[in-house]
GUDREN-753786 format. One record per residue: residue number from 1; x, y, z of N, C-alpha, C in turn. Coordinates in nm, 4 decimals. Layout:
{num: NUM&nxx: X&nyy: Y&nzz: Z&caxx: X&cayy: Y&cazz: Z&cxx: X&cyy: Y&czz: Z} $
...
END
This chain:
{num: 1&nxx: -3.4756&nyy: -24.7217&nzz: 6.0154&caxx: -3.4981&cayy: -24.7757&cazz: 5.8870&cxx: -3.5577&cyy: -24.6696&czz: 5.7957} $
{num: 2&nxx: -3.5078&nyy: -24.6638&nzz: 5.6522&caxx: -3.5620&cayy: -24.5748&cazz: 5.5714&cxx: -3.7360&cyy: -24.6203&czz: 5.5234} $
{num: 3&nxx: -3.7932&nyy: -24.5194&nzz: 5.5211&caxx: -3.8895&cayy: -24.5829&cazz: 5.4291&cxx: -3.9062&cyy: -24.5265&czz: 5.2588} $
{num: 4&nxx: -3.9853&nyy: -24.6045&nzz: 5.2294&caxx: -3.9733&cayy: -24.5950&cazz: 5.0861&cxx: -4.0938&cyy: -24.4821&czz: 5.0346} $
{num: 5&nxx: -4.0434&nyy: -24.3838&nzz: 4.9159&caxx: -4.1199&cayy: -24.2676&cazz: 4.8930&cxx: -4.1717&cyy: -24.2966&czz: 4.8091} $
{num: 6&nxx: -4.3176&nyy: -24.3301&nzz: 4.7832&caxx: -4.4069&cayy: -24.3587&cazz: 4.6535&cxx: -4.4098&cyy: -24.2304&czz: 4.5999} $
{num: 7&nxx: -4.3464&nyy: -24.2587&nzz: 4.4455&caxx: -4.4163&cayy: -24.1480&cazz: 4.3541&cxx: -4.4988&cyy: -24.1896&czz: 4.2157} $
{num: 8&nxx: -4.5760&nyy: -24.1053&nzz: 4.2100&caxx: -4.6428&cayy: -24.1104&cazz: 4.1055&cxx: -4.6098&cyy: -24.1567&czz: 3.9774} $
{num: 9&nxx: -4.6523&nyy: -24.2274&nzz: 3.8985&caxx: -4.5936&cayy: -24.2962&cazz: 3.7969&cxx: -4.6070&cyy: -24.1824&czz: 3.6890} $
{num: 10&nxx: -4.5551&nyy: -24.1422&nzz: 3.5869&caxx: -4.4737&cayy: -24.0865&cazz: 3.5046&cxx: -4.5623&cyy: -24.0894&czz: 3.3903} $
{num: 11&nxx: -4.6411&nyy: -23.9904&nzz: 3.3665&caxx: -4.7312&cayy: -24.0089&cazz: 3.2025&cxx: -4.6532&cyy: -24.0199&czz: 3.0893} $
{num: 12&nxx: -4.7031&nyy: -24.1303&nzz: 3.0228&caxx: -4.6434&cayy: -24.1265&cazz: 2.8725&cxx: -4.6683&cyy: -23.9520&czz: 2.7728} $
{num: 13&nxx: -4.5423&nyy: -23.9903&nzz: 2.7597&caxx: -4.5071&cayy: -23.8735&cazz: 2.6556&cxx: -4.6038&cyy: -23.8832&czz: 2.5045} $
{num: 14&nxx: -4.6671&nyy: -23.8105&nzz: 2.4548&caxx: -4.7502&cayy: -23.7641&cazz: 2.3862&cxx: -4.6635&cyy: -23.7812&czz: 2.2251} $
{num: 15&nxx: -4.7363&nyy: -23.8282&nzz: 2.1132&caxx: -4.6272&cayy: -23.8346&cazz: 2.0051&cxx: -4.6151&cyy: -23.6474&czz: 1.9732} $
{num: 16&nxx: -4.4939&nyy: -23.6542&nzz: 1.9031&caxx: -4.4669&cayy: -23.5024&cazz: 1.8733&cxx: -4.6314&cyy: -23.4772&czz: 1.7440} $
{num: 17&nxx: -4.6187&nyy: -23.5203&nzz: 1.7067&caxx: -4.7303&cayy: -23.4967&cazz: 1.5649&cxx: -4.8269&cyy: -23.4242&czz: 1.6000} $
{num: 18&nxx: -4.8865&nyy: -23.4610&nzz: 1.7108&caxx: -5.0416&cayy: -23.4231&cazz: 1.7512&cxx: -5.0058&cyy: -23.3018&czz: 1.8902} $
{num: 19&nxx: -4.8820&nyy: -23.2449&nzz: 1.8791&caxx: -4.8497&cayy: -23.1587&cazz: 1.9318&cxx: -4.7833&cyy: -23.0235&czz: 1.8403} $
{num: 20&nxx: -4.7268&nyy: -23.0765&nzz: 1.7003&caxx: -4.7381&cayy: -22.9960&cazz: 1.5897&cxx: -4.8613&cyy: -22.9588&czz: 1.5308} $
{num: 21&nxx: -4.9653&nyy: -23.0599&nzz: 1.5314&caxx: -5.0782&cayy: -23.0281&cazz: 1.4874&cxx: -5.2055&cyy: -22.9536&czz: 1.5491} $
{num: 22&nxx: -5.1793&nyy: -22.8808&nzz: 1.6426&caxx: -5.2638&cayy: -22.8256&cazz: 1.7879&cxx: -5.2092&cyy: -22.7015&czz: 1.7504} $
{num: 23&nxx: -5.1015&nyy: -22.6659&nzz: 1.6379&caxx: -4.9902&cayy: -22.5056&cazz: 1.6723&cxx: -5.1227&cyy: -22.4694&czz: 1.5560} $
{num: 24&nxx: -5.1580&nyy: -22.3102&nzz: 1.6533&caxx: -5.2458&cayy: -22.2508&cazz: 1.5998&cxx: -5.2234&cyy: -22.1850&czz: 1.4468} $
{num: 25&nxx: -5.2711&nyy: -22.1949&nzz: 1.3205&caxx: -5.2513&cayy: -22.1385&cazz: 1.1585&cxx: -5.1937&cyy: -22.0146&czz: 1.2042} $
{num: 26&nxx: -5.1517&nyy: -21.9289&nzz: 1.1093&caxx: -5.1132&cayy: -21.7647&cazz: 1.0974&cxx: -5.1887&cyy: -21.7430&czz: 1.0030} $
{num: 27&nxx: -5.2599&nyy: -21.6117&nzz: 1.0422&caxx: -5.3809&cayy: -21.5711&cazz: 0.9545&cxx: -5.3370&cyy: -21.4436&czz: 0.9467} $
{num: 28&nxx: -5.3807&nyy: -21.4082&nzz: 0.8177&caxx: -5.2984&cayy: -21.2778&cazz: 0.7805&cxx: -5.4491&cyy: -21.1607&czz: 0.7913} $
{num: 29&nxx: -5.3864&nyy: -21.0281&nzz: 0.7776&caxx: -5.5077&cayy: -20.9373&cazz: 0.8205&cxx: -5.5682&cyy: -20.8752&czz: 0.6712} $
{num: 30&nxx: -5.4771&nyy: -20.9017&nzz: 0.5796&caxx: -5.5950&cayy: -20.8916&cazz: 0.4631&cxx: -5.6237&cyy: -21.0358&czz: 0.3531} $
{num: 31&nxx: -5.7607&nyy: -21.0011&nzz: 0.3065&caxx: -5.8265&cayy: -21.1200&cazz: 0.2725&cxx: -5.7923&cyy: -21.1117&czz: 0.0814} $
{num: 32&nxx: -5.8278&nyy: -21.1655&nzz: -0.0048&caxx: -5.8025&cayy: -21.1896&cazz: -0.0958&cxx: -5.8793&cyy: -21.0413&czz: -0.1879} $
{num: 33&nxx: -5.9848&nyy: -21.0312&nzz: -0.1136&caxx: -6.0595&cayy: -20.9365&cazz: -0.1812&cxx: -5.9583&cyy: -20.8099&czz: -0.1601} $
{num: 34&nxx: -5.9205&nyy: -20.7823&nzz: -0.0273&caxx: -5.8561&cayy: -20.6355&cazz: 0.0251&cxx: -5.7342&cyy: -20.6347&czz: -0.0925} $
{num: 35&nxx: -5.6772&nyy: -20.7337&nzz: -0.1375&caxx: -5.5498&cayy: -20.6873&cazz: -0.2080&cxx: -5.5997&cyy: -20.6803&czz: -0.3406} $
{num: 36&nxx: -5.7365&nyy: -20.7266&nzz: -0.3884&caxx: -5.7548&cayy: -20.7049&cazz: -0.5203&cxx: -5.8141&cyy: -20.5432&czz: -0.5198} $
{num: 37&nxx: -5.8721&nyy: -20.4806&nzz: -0.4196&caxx: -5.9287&cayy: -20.3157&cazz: -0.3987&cxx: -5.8020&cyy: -20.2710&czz: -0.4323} $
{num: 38&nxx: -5.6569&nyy: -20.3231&nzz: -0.3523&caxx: -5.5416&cayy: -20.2557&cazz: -0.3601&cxx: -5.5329&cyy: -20.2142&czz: -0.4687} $
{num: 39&nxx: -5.4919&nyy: -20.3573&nzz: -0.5107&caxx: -5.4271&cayy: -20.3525&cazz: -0.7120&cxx: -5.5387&cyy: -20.2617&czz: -0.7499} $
{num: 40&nxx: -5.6242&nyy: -20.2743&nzz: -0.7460&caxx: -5.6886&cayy: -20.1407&cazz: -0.8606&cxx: -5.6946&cyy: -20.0042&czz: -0.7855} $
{num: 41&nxx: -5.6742&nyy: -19.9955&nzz: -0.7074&caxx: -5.6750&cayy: -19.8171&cazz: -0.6494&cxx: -5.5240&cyy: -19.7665&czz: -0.6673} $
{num: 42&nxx: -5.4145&nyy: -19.8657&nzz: -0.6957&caxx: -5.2948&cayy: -19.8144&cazz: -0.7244&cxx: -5.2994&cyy: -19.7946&czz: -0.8660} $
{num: 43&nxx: -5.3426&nyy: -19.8968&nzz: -0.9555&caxx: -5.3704&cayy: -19.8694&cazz: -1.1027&cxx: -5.4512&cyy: -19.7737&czz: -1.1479} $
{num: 44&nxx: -5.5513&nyy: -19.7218&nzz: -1.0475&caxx: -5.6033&cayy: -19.5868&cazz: -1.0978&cxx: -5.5257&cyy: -19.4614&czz: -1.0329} $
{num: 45&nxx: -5.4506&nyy: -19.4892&nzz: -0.9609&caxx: -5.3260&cayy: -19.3814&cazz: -0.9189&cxx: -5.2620&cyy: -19.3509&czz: -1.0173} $
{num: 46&nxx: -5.1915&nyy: -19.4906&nzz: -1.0779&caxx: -5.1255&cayy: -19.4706&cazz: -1.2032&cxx: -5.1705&cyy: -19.3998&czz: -1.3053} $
{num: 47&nxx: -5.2919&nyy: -19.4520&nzz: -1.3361&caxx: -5.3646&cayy: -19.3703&cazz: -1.4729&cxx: -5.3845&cyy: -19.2208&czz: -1.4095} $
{num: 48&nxx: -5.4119&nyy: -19.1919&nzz: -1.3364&caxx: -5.4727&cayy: -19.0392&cazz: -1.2980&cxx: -5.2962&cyy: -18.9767&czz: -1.3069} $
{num: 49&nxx: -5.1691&nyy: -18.9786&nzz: -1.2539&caxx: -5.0859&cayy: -18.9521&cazz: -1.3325&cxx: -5.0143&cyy: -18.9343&czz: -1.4576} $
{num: 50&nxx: -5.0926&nyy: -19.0584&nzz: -1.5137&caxx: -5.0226&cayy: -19.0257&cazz: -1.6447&cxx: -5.1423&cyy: -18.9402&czz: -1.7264} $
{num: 51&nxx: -5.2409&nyy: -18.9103&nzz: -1.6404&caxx: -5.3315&cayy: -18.7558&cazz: -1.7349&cxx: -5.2859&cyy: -18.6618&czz: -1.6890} $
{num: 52&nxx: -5.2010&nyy: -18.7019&nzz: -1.5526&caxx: -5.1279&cayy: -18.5500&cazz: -1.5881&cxx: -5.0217&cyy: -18.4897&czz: -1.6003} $
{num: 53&nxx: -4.9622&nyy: -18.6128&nzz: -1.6597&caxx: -4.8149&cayy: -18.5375&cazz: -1.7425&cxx: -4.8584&cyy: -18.4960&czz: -1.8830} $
{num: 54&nxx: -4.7006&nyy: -18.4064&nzz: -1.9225&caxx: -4.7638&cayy: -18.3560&cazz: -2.0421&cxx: -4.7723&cyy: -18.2215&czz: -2.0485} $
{num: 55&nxx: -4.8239&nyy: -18.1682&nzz: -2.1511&caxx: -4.8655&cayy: -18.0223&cazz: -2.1584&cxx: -4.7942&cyy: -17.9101&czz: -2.1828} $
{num: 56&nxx: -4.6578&nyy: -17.9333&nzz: -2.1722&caxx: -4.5668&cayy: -17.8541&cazz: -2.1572&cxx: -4.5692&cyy: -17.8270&czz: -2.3195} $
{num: 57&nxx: -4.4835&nyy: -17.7480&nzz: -2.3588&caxx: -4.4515&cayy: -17.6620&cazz: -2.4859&cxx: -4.3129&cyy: -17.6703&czz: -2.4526} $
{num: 58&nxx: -4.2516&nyy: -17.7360&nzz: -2.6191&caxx: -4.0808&cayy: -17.7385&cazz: -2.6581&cxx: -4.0412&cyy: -17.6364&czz: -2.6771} $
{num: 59&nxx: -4.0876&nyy: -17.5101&nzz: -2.6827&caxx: -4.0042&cayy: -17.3838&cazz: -2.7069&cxx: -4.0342&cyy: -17.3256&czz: -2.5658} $
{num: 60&nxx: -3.8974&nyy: -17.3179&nzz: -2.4459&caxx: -3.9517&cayy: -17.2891&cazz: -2.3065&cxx: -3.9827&cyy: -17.1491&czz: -2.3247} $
{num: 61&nxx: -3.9765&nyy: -17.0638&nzz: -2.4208&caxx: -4.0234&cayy: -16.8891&cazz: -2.4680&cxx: -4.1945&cyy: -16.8635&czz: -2.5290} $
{num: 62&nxx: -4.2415&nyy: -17.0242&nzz: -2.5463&caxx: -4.3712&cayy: -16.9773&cazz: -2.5968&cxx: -4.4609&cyy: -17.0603&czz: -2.4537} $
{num: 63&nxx: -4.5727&nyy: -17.0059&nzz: -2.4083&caxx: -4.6528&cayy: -17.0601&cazz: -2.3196&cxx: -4.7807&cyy: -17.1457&czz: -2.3686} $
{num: 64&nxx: -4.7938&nyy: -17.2650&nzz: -2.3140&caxx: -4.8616&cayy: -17.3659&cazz: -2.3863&cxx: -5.0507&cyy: -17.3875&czz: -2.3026} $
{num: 65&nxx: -5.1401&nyy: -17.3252&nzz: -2.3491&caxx: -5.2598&cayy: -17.3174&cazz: -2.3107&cxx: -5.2991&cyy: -17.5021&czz: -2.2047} $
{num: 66&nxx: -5.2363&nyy: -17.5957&nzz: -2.3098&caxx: -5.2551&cayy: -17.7266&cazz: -2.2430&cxx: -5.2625&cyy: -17.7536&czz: -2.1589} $
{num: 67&nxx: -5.2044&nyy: -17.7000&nzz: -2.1187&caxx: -5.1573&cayy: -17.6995&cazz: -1.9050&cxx: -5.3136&cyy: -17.6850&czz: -1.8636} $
{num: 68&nxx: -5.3982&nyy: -17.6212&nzz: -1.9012&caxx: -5.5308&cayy: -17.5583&cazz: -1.8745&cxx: -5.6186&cyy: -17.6733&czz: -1.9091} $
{num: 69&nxx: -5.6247&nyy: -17.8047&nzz: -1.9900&caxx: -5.6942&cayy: -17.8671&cazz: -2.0170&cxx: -5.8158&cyy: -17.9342&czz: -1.9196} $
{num: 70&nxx: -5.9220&nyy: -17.9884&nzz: -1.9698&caxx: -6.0050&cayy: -18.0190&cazz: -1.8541&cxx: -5.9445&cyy: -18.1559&czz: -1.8454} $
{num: 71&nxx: -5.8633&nyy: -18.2460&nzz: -1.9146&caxx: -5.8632&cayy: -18.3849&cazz: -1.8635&cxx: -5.7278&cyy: -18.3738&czz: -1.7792} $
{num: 72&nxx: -5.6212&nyy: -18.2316&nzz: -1.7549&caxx: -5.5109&cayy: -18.1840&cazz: -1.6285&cxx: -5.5495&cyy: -18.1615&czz: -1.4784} $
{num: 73&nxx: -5.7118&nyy: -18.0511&nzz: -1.5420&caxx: -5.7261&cayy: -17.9931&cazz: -1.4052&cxx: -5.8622&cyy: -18.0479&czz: -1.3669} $
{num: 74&nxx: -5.9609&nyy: -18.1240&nzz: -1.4016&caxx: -6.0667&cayy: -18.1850&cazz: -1.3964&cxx: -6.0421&cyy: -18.3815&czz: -1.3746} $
{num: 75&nxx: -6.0185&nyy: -18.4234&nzz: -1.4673&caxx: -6.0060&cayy: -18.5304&cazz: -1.4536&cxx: -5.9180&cyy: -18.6662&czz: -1.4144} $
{num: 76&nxx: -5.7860&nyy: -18.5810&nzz: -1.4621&caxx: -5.7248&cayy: -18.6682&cazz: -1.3427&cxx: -5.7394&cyy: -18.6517&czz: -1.1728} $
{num: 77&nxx: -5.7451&nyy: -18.5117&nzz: -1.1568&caxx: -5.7362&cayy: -18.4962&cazz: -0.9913&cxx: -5.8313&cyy: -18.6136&czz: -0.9684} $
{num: 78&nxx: -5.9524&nyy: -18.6422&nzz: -1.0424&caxx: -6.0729&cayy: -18.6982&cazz: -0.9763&cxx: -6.0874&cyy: -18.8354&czz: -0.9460} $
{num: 79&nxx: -5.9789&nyy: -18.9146&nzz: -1.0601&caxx: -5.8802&cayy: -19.0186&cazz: -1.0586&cxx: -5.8419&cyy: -19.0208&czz: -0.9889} $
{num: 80&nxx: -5.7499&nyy: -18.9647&nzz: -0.9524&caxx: -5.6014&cayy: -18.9857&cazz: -0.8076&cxx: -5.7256&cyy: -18.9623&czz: -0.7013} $
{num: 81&nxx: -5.8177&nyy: -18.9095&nzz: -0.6496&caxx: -5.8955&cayy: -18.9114&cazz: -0.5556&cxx: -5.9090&cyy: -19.0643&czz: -0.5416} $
{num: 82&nxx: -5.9862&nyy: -19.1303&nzz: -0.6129&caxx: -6.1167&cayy: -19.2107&cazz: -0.5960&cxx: -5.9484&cyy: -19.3661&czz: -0.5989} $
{num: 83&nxx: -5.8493&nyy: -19.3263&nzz: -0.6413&caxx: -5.7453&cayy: -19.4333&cazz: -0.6202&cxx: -5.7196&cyy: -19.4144&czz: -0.4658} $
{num: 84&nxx: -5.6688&nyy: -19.2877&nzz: -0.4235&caxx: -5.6332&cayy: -19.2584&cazz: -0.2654&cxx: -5.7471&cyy: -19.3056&czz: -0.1629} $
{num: 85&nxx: -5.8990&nyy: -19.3030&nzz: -0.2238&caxx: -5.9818&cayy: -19.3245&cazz: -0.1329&cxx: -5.9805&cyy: -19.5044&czz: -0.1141} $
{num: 86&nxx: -5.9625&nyy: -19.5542&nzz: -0.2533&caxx: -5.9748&cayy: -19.6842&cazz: -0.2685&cxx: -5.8684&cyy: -19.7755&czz: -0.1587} $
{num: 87&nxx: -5.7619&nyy: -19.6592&nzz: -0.1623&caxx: -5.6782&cayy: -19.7494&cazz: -0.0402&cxx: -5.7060&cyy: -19.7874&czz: 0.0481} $
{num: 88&nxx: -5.7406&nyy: -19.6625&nzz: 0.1529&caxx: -5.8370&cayy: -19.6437&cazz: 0.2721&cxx: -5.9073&cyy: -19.7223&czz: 0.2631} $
{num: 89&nxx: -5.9833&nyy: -19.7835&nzz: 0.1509&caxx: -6.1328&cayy: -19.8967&cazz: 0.1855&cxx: -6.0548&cyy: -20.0002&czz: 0.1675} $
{num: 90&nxx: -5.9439&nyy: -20.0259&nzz: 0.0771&caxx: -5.8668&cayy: -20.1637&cazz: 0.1023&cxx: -5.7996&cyy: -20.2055&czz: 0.2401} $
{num: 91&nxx: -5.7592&nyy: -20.0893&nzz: 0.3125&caxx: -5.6750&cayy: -20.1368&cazz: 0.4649&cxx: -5.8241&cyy: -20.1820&czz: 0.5441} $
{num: 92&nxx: -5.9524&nyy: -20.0496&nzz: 0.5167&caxx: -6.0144&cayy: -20.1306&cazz: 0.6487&cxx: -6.1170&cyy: -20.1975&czz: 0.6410} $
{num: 93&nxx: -6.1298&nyy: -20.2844&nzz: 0.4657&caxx: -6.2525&cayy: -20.3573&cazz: 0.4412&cxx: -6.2406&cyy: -20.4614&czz: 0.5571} $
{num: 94&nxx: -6.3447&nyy: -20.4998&nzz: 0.5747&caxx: -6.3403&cayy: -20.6347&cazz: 0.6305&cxx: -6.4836&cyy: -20.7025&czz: 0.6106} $
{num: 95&nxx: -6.4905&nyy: -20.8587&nzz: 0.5227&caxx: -6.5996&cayy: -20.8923&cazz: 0.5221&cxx: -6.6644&cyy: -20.9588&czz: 0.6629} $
{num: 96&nxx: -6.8017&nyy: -20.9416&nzz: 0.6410&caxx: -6.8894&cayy: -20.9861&cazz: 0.7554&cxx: -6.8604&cyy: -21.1100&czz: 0.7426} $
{num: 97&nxx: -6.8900&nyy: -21.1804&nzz: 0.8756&caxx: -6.8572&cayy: -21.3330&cazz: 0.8956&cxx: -6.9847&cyy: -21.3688&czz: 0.9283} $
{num: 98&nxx: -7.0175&nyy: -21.4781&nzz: 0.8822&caxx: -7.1672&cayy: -21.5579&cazz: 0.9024&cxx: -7.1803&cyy: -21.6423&czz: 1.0138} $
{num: 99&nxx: -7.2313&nyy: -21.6740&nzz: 1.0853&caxx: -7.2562&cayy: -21.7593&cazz: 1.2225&cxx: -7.2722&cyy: -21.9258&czz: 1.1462} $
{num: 100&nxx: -7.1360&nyy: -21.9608&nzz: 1.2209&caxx: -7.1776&cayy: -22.1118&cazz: 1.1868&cxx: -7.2987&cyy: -22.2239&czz: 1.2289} $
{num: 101&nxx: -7.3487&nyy: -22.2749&nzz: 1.1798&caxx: -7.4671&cayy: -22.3771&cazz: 1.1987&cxx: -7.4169&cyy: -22.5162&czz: 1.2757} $
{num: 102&nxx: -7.4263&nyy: -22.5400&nzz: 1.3891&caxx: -7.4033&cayy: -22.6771&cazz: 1.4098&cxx: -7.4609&cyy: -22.7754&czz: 1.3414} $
{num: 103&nxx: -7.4269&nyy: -22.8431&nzz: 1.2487&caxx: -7.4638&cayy: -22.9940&cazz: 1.2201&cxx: -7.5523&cyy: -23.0643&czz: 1.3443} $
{num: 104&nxx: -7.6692&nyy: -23.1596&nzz: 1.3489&caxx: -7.6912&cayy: -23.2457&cazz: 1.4149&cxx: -7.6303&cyy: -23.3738&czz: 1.3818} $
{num: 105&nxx: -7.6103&nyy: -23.4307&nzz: 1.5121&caxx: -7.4677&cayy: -23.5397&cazz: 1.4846&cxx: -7.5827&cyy: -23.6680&czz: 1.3648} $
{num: 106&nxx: -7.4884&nyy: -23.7102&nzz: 1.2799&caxx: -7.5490&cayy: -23.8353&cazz: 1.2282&cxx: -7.5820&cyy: -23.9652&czz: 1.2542} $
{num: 107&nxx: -7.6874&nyy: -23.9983&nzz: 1.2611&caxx: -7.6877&cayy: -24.1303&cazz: 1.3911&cxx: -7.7011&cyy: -24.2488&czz: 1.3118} $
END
């Protein structure tokens, strides 16, 4: 005679919802602040270029002192620096995170 194989009864299936809602966020690696450092260290890239176009002389037979100016060779370089550096602090800012406080439960 056969005997009969008890198996375990079969857990209910879980609704899908609260198995969509468990899927961990995507968090991106820069914060709101890092892309606003961006935007302005590229906009002072920009400006420190456009101090240093220019200068040239329309007659290519006469030589134009301009080229020599302090806002060519002084002040933009110092621009395009402090934009190039600004990048660098935009990739690796990262703000400090504060330790959360547990609540005591409300009774």
């Amino acid at each position: 005679m056969a005997t009969e194989v008890k198996r375990p009864p079969i857990p209910a299936k879980k609704p899908l919802k609260t198995v969509v809602d468990k899927k961990p966020r995507m968090q991106f690696s820069f914060e709101r602040k890092n892309y606003m450092i961006l935007i302005g260290s590229i906009v002072l890239i920009i400006i420190g270029f456009m101090l240093l176009a220019g200068g040239g002389s329309k007659d290519p037979n006469q030589f134009s002192y301009e080229l020599f100016s302090t806002q060519r060779m002084v002040t933009a370089p110092i621009i395009l620096m402090l934009g190039y550096v600004g990048i660098g602090v935009a990739i690796m800012y990262k703000e400090k995170s504060q330790p959360q406080q547990e609540q005591p439960p409300v009774s």
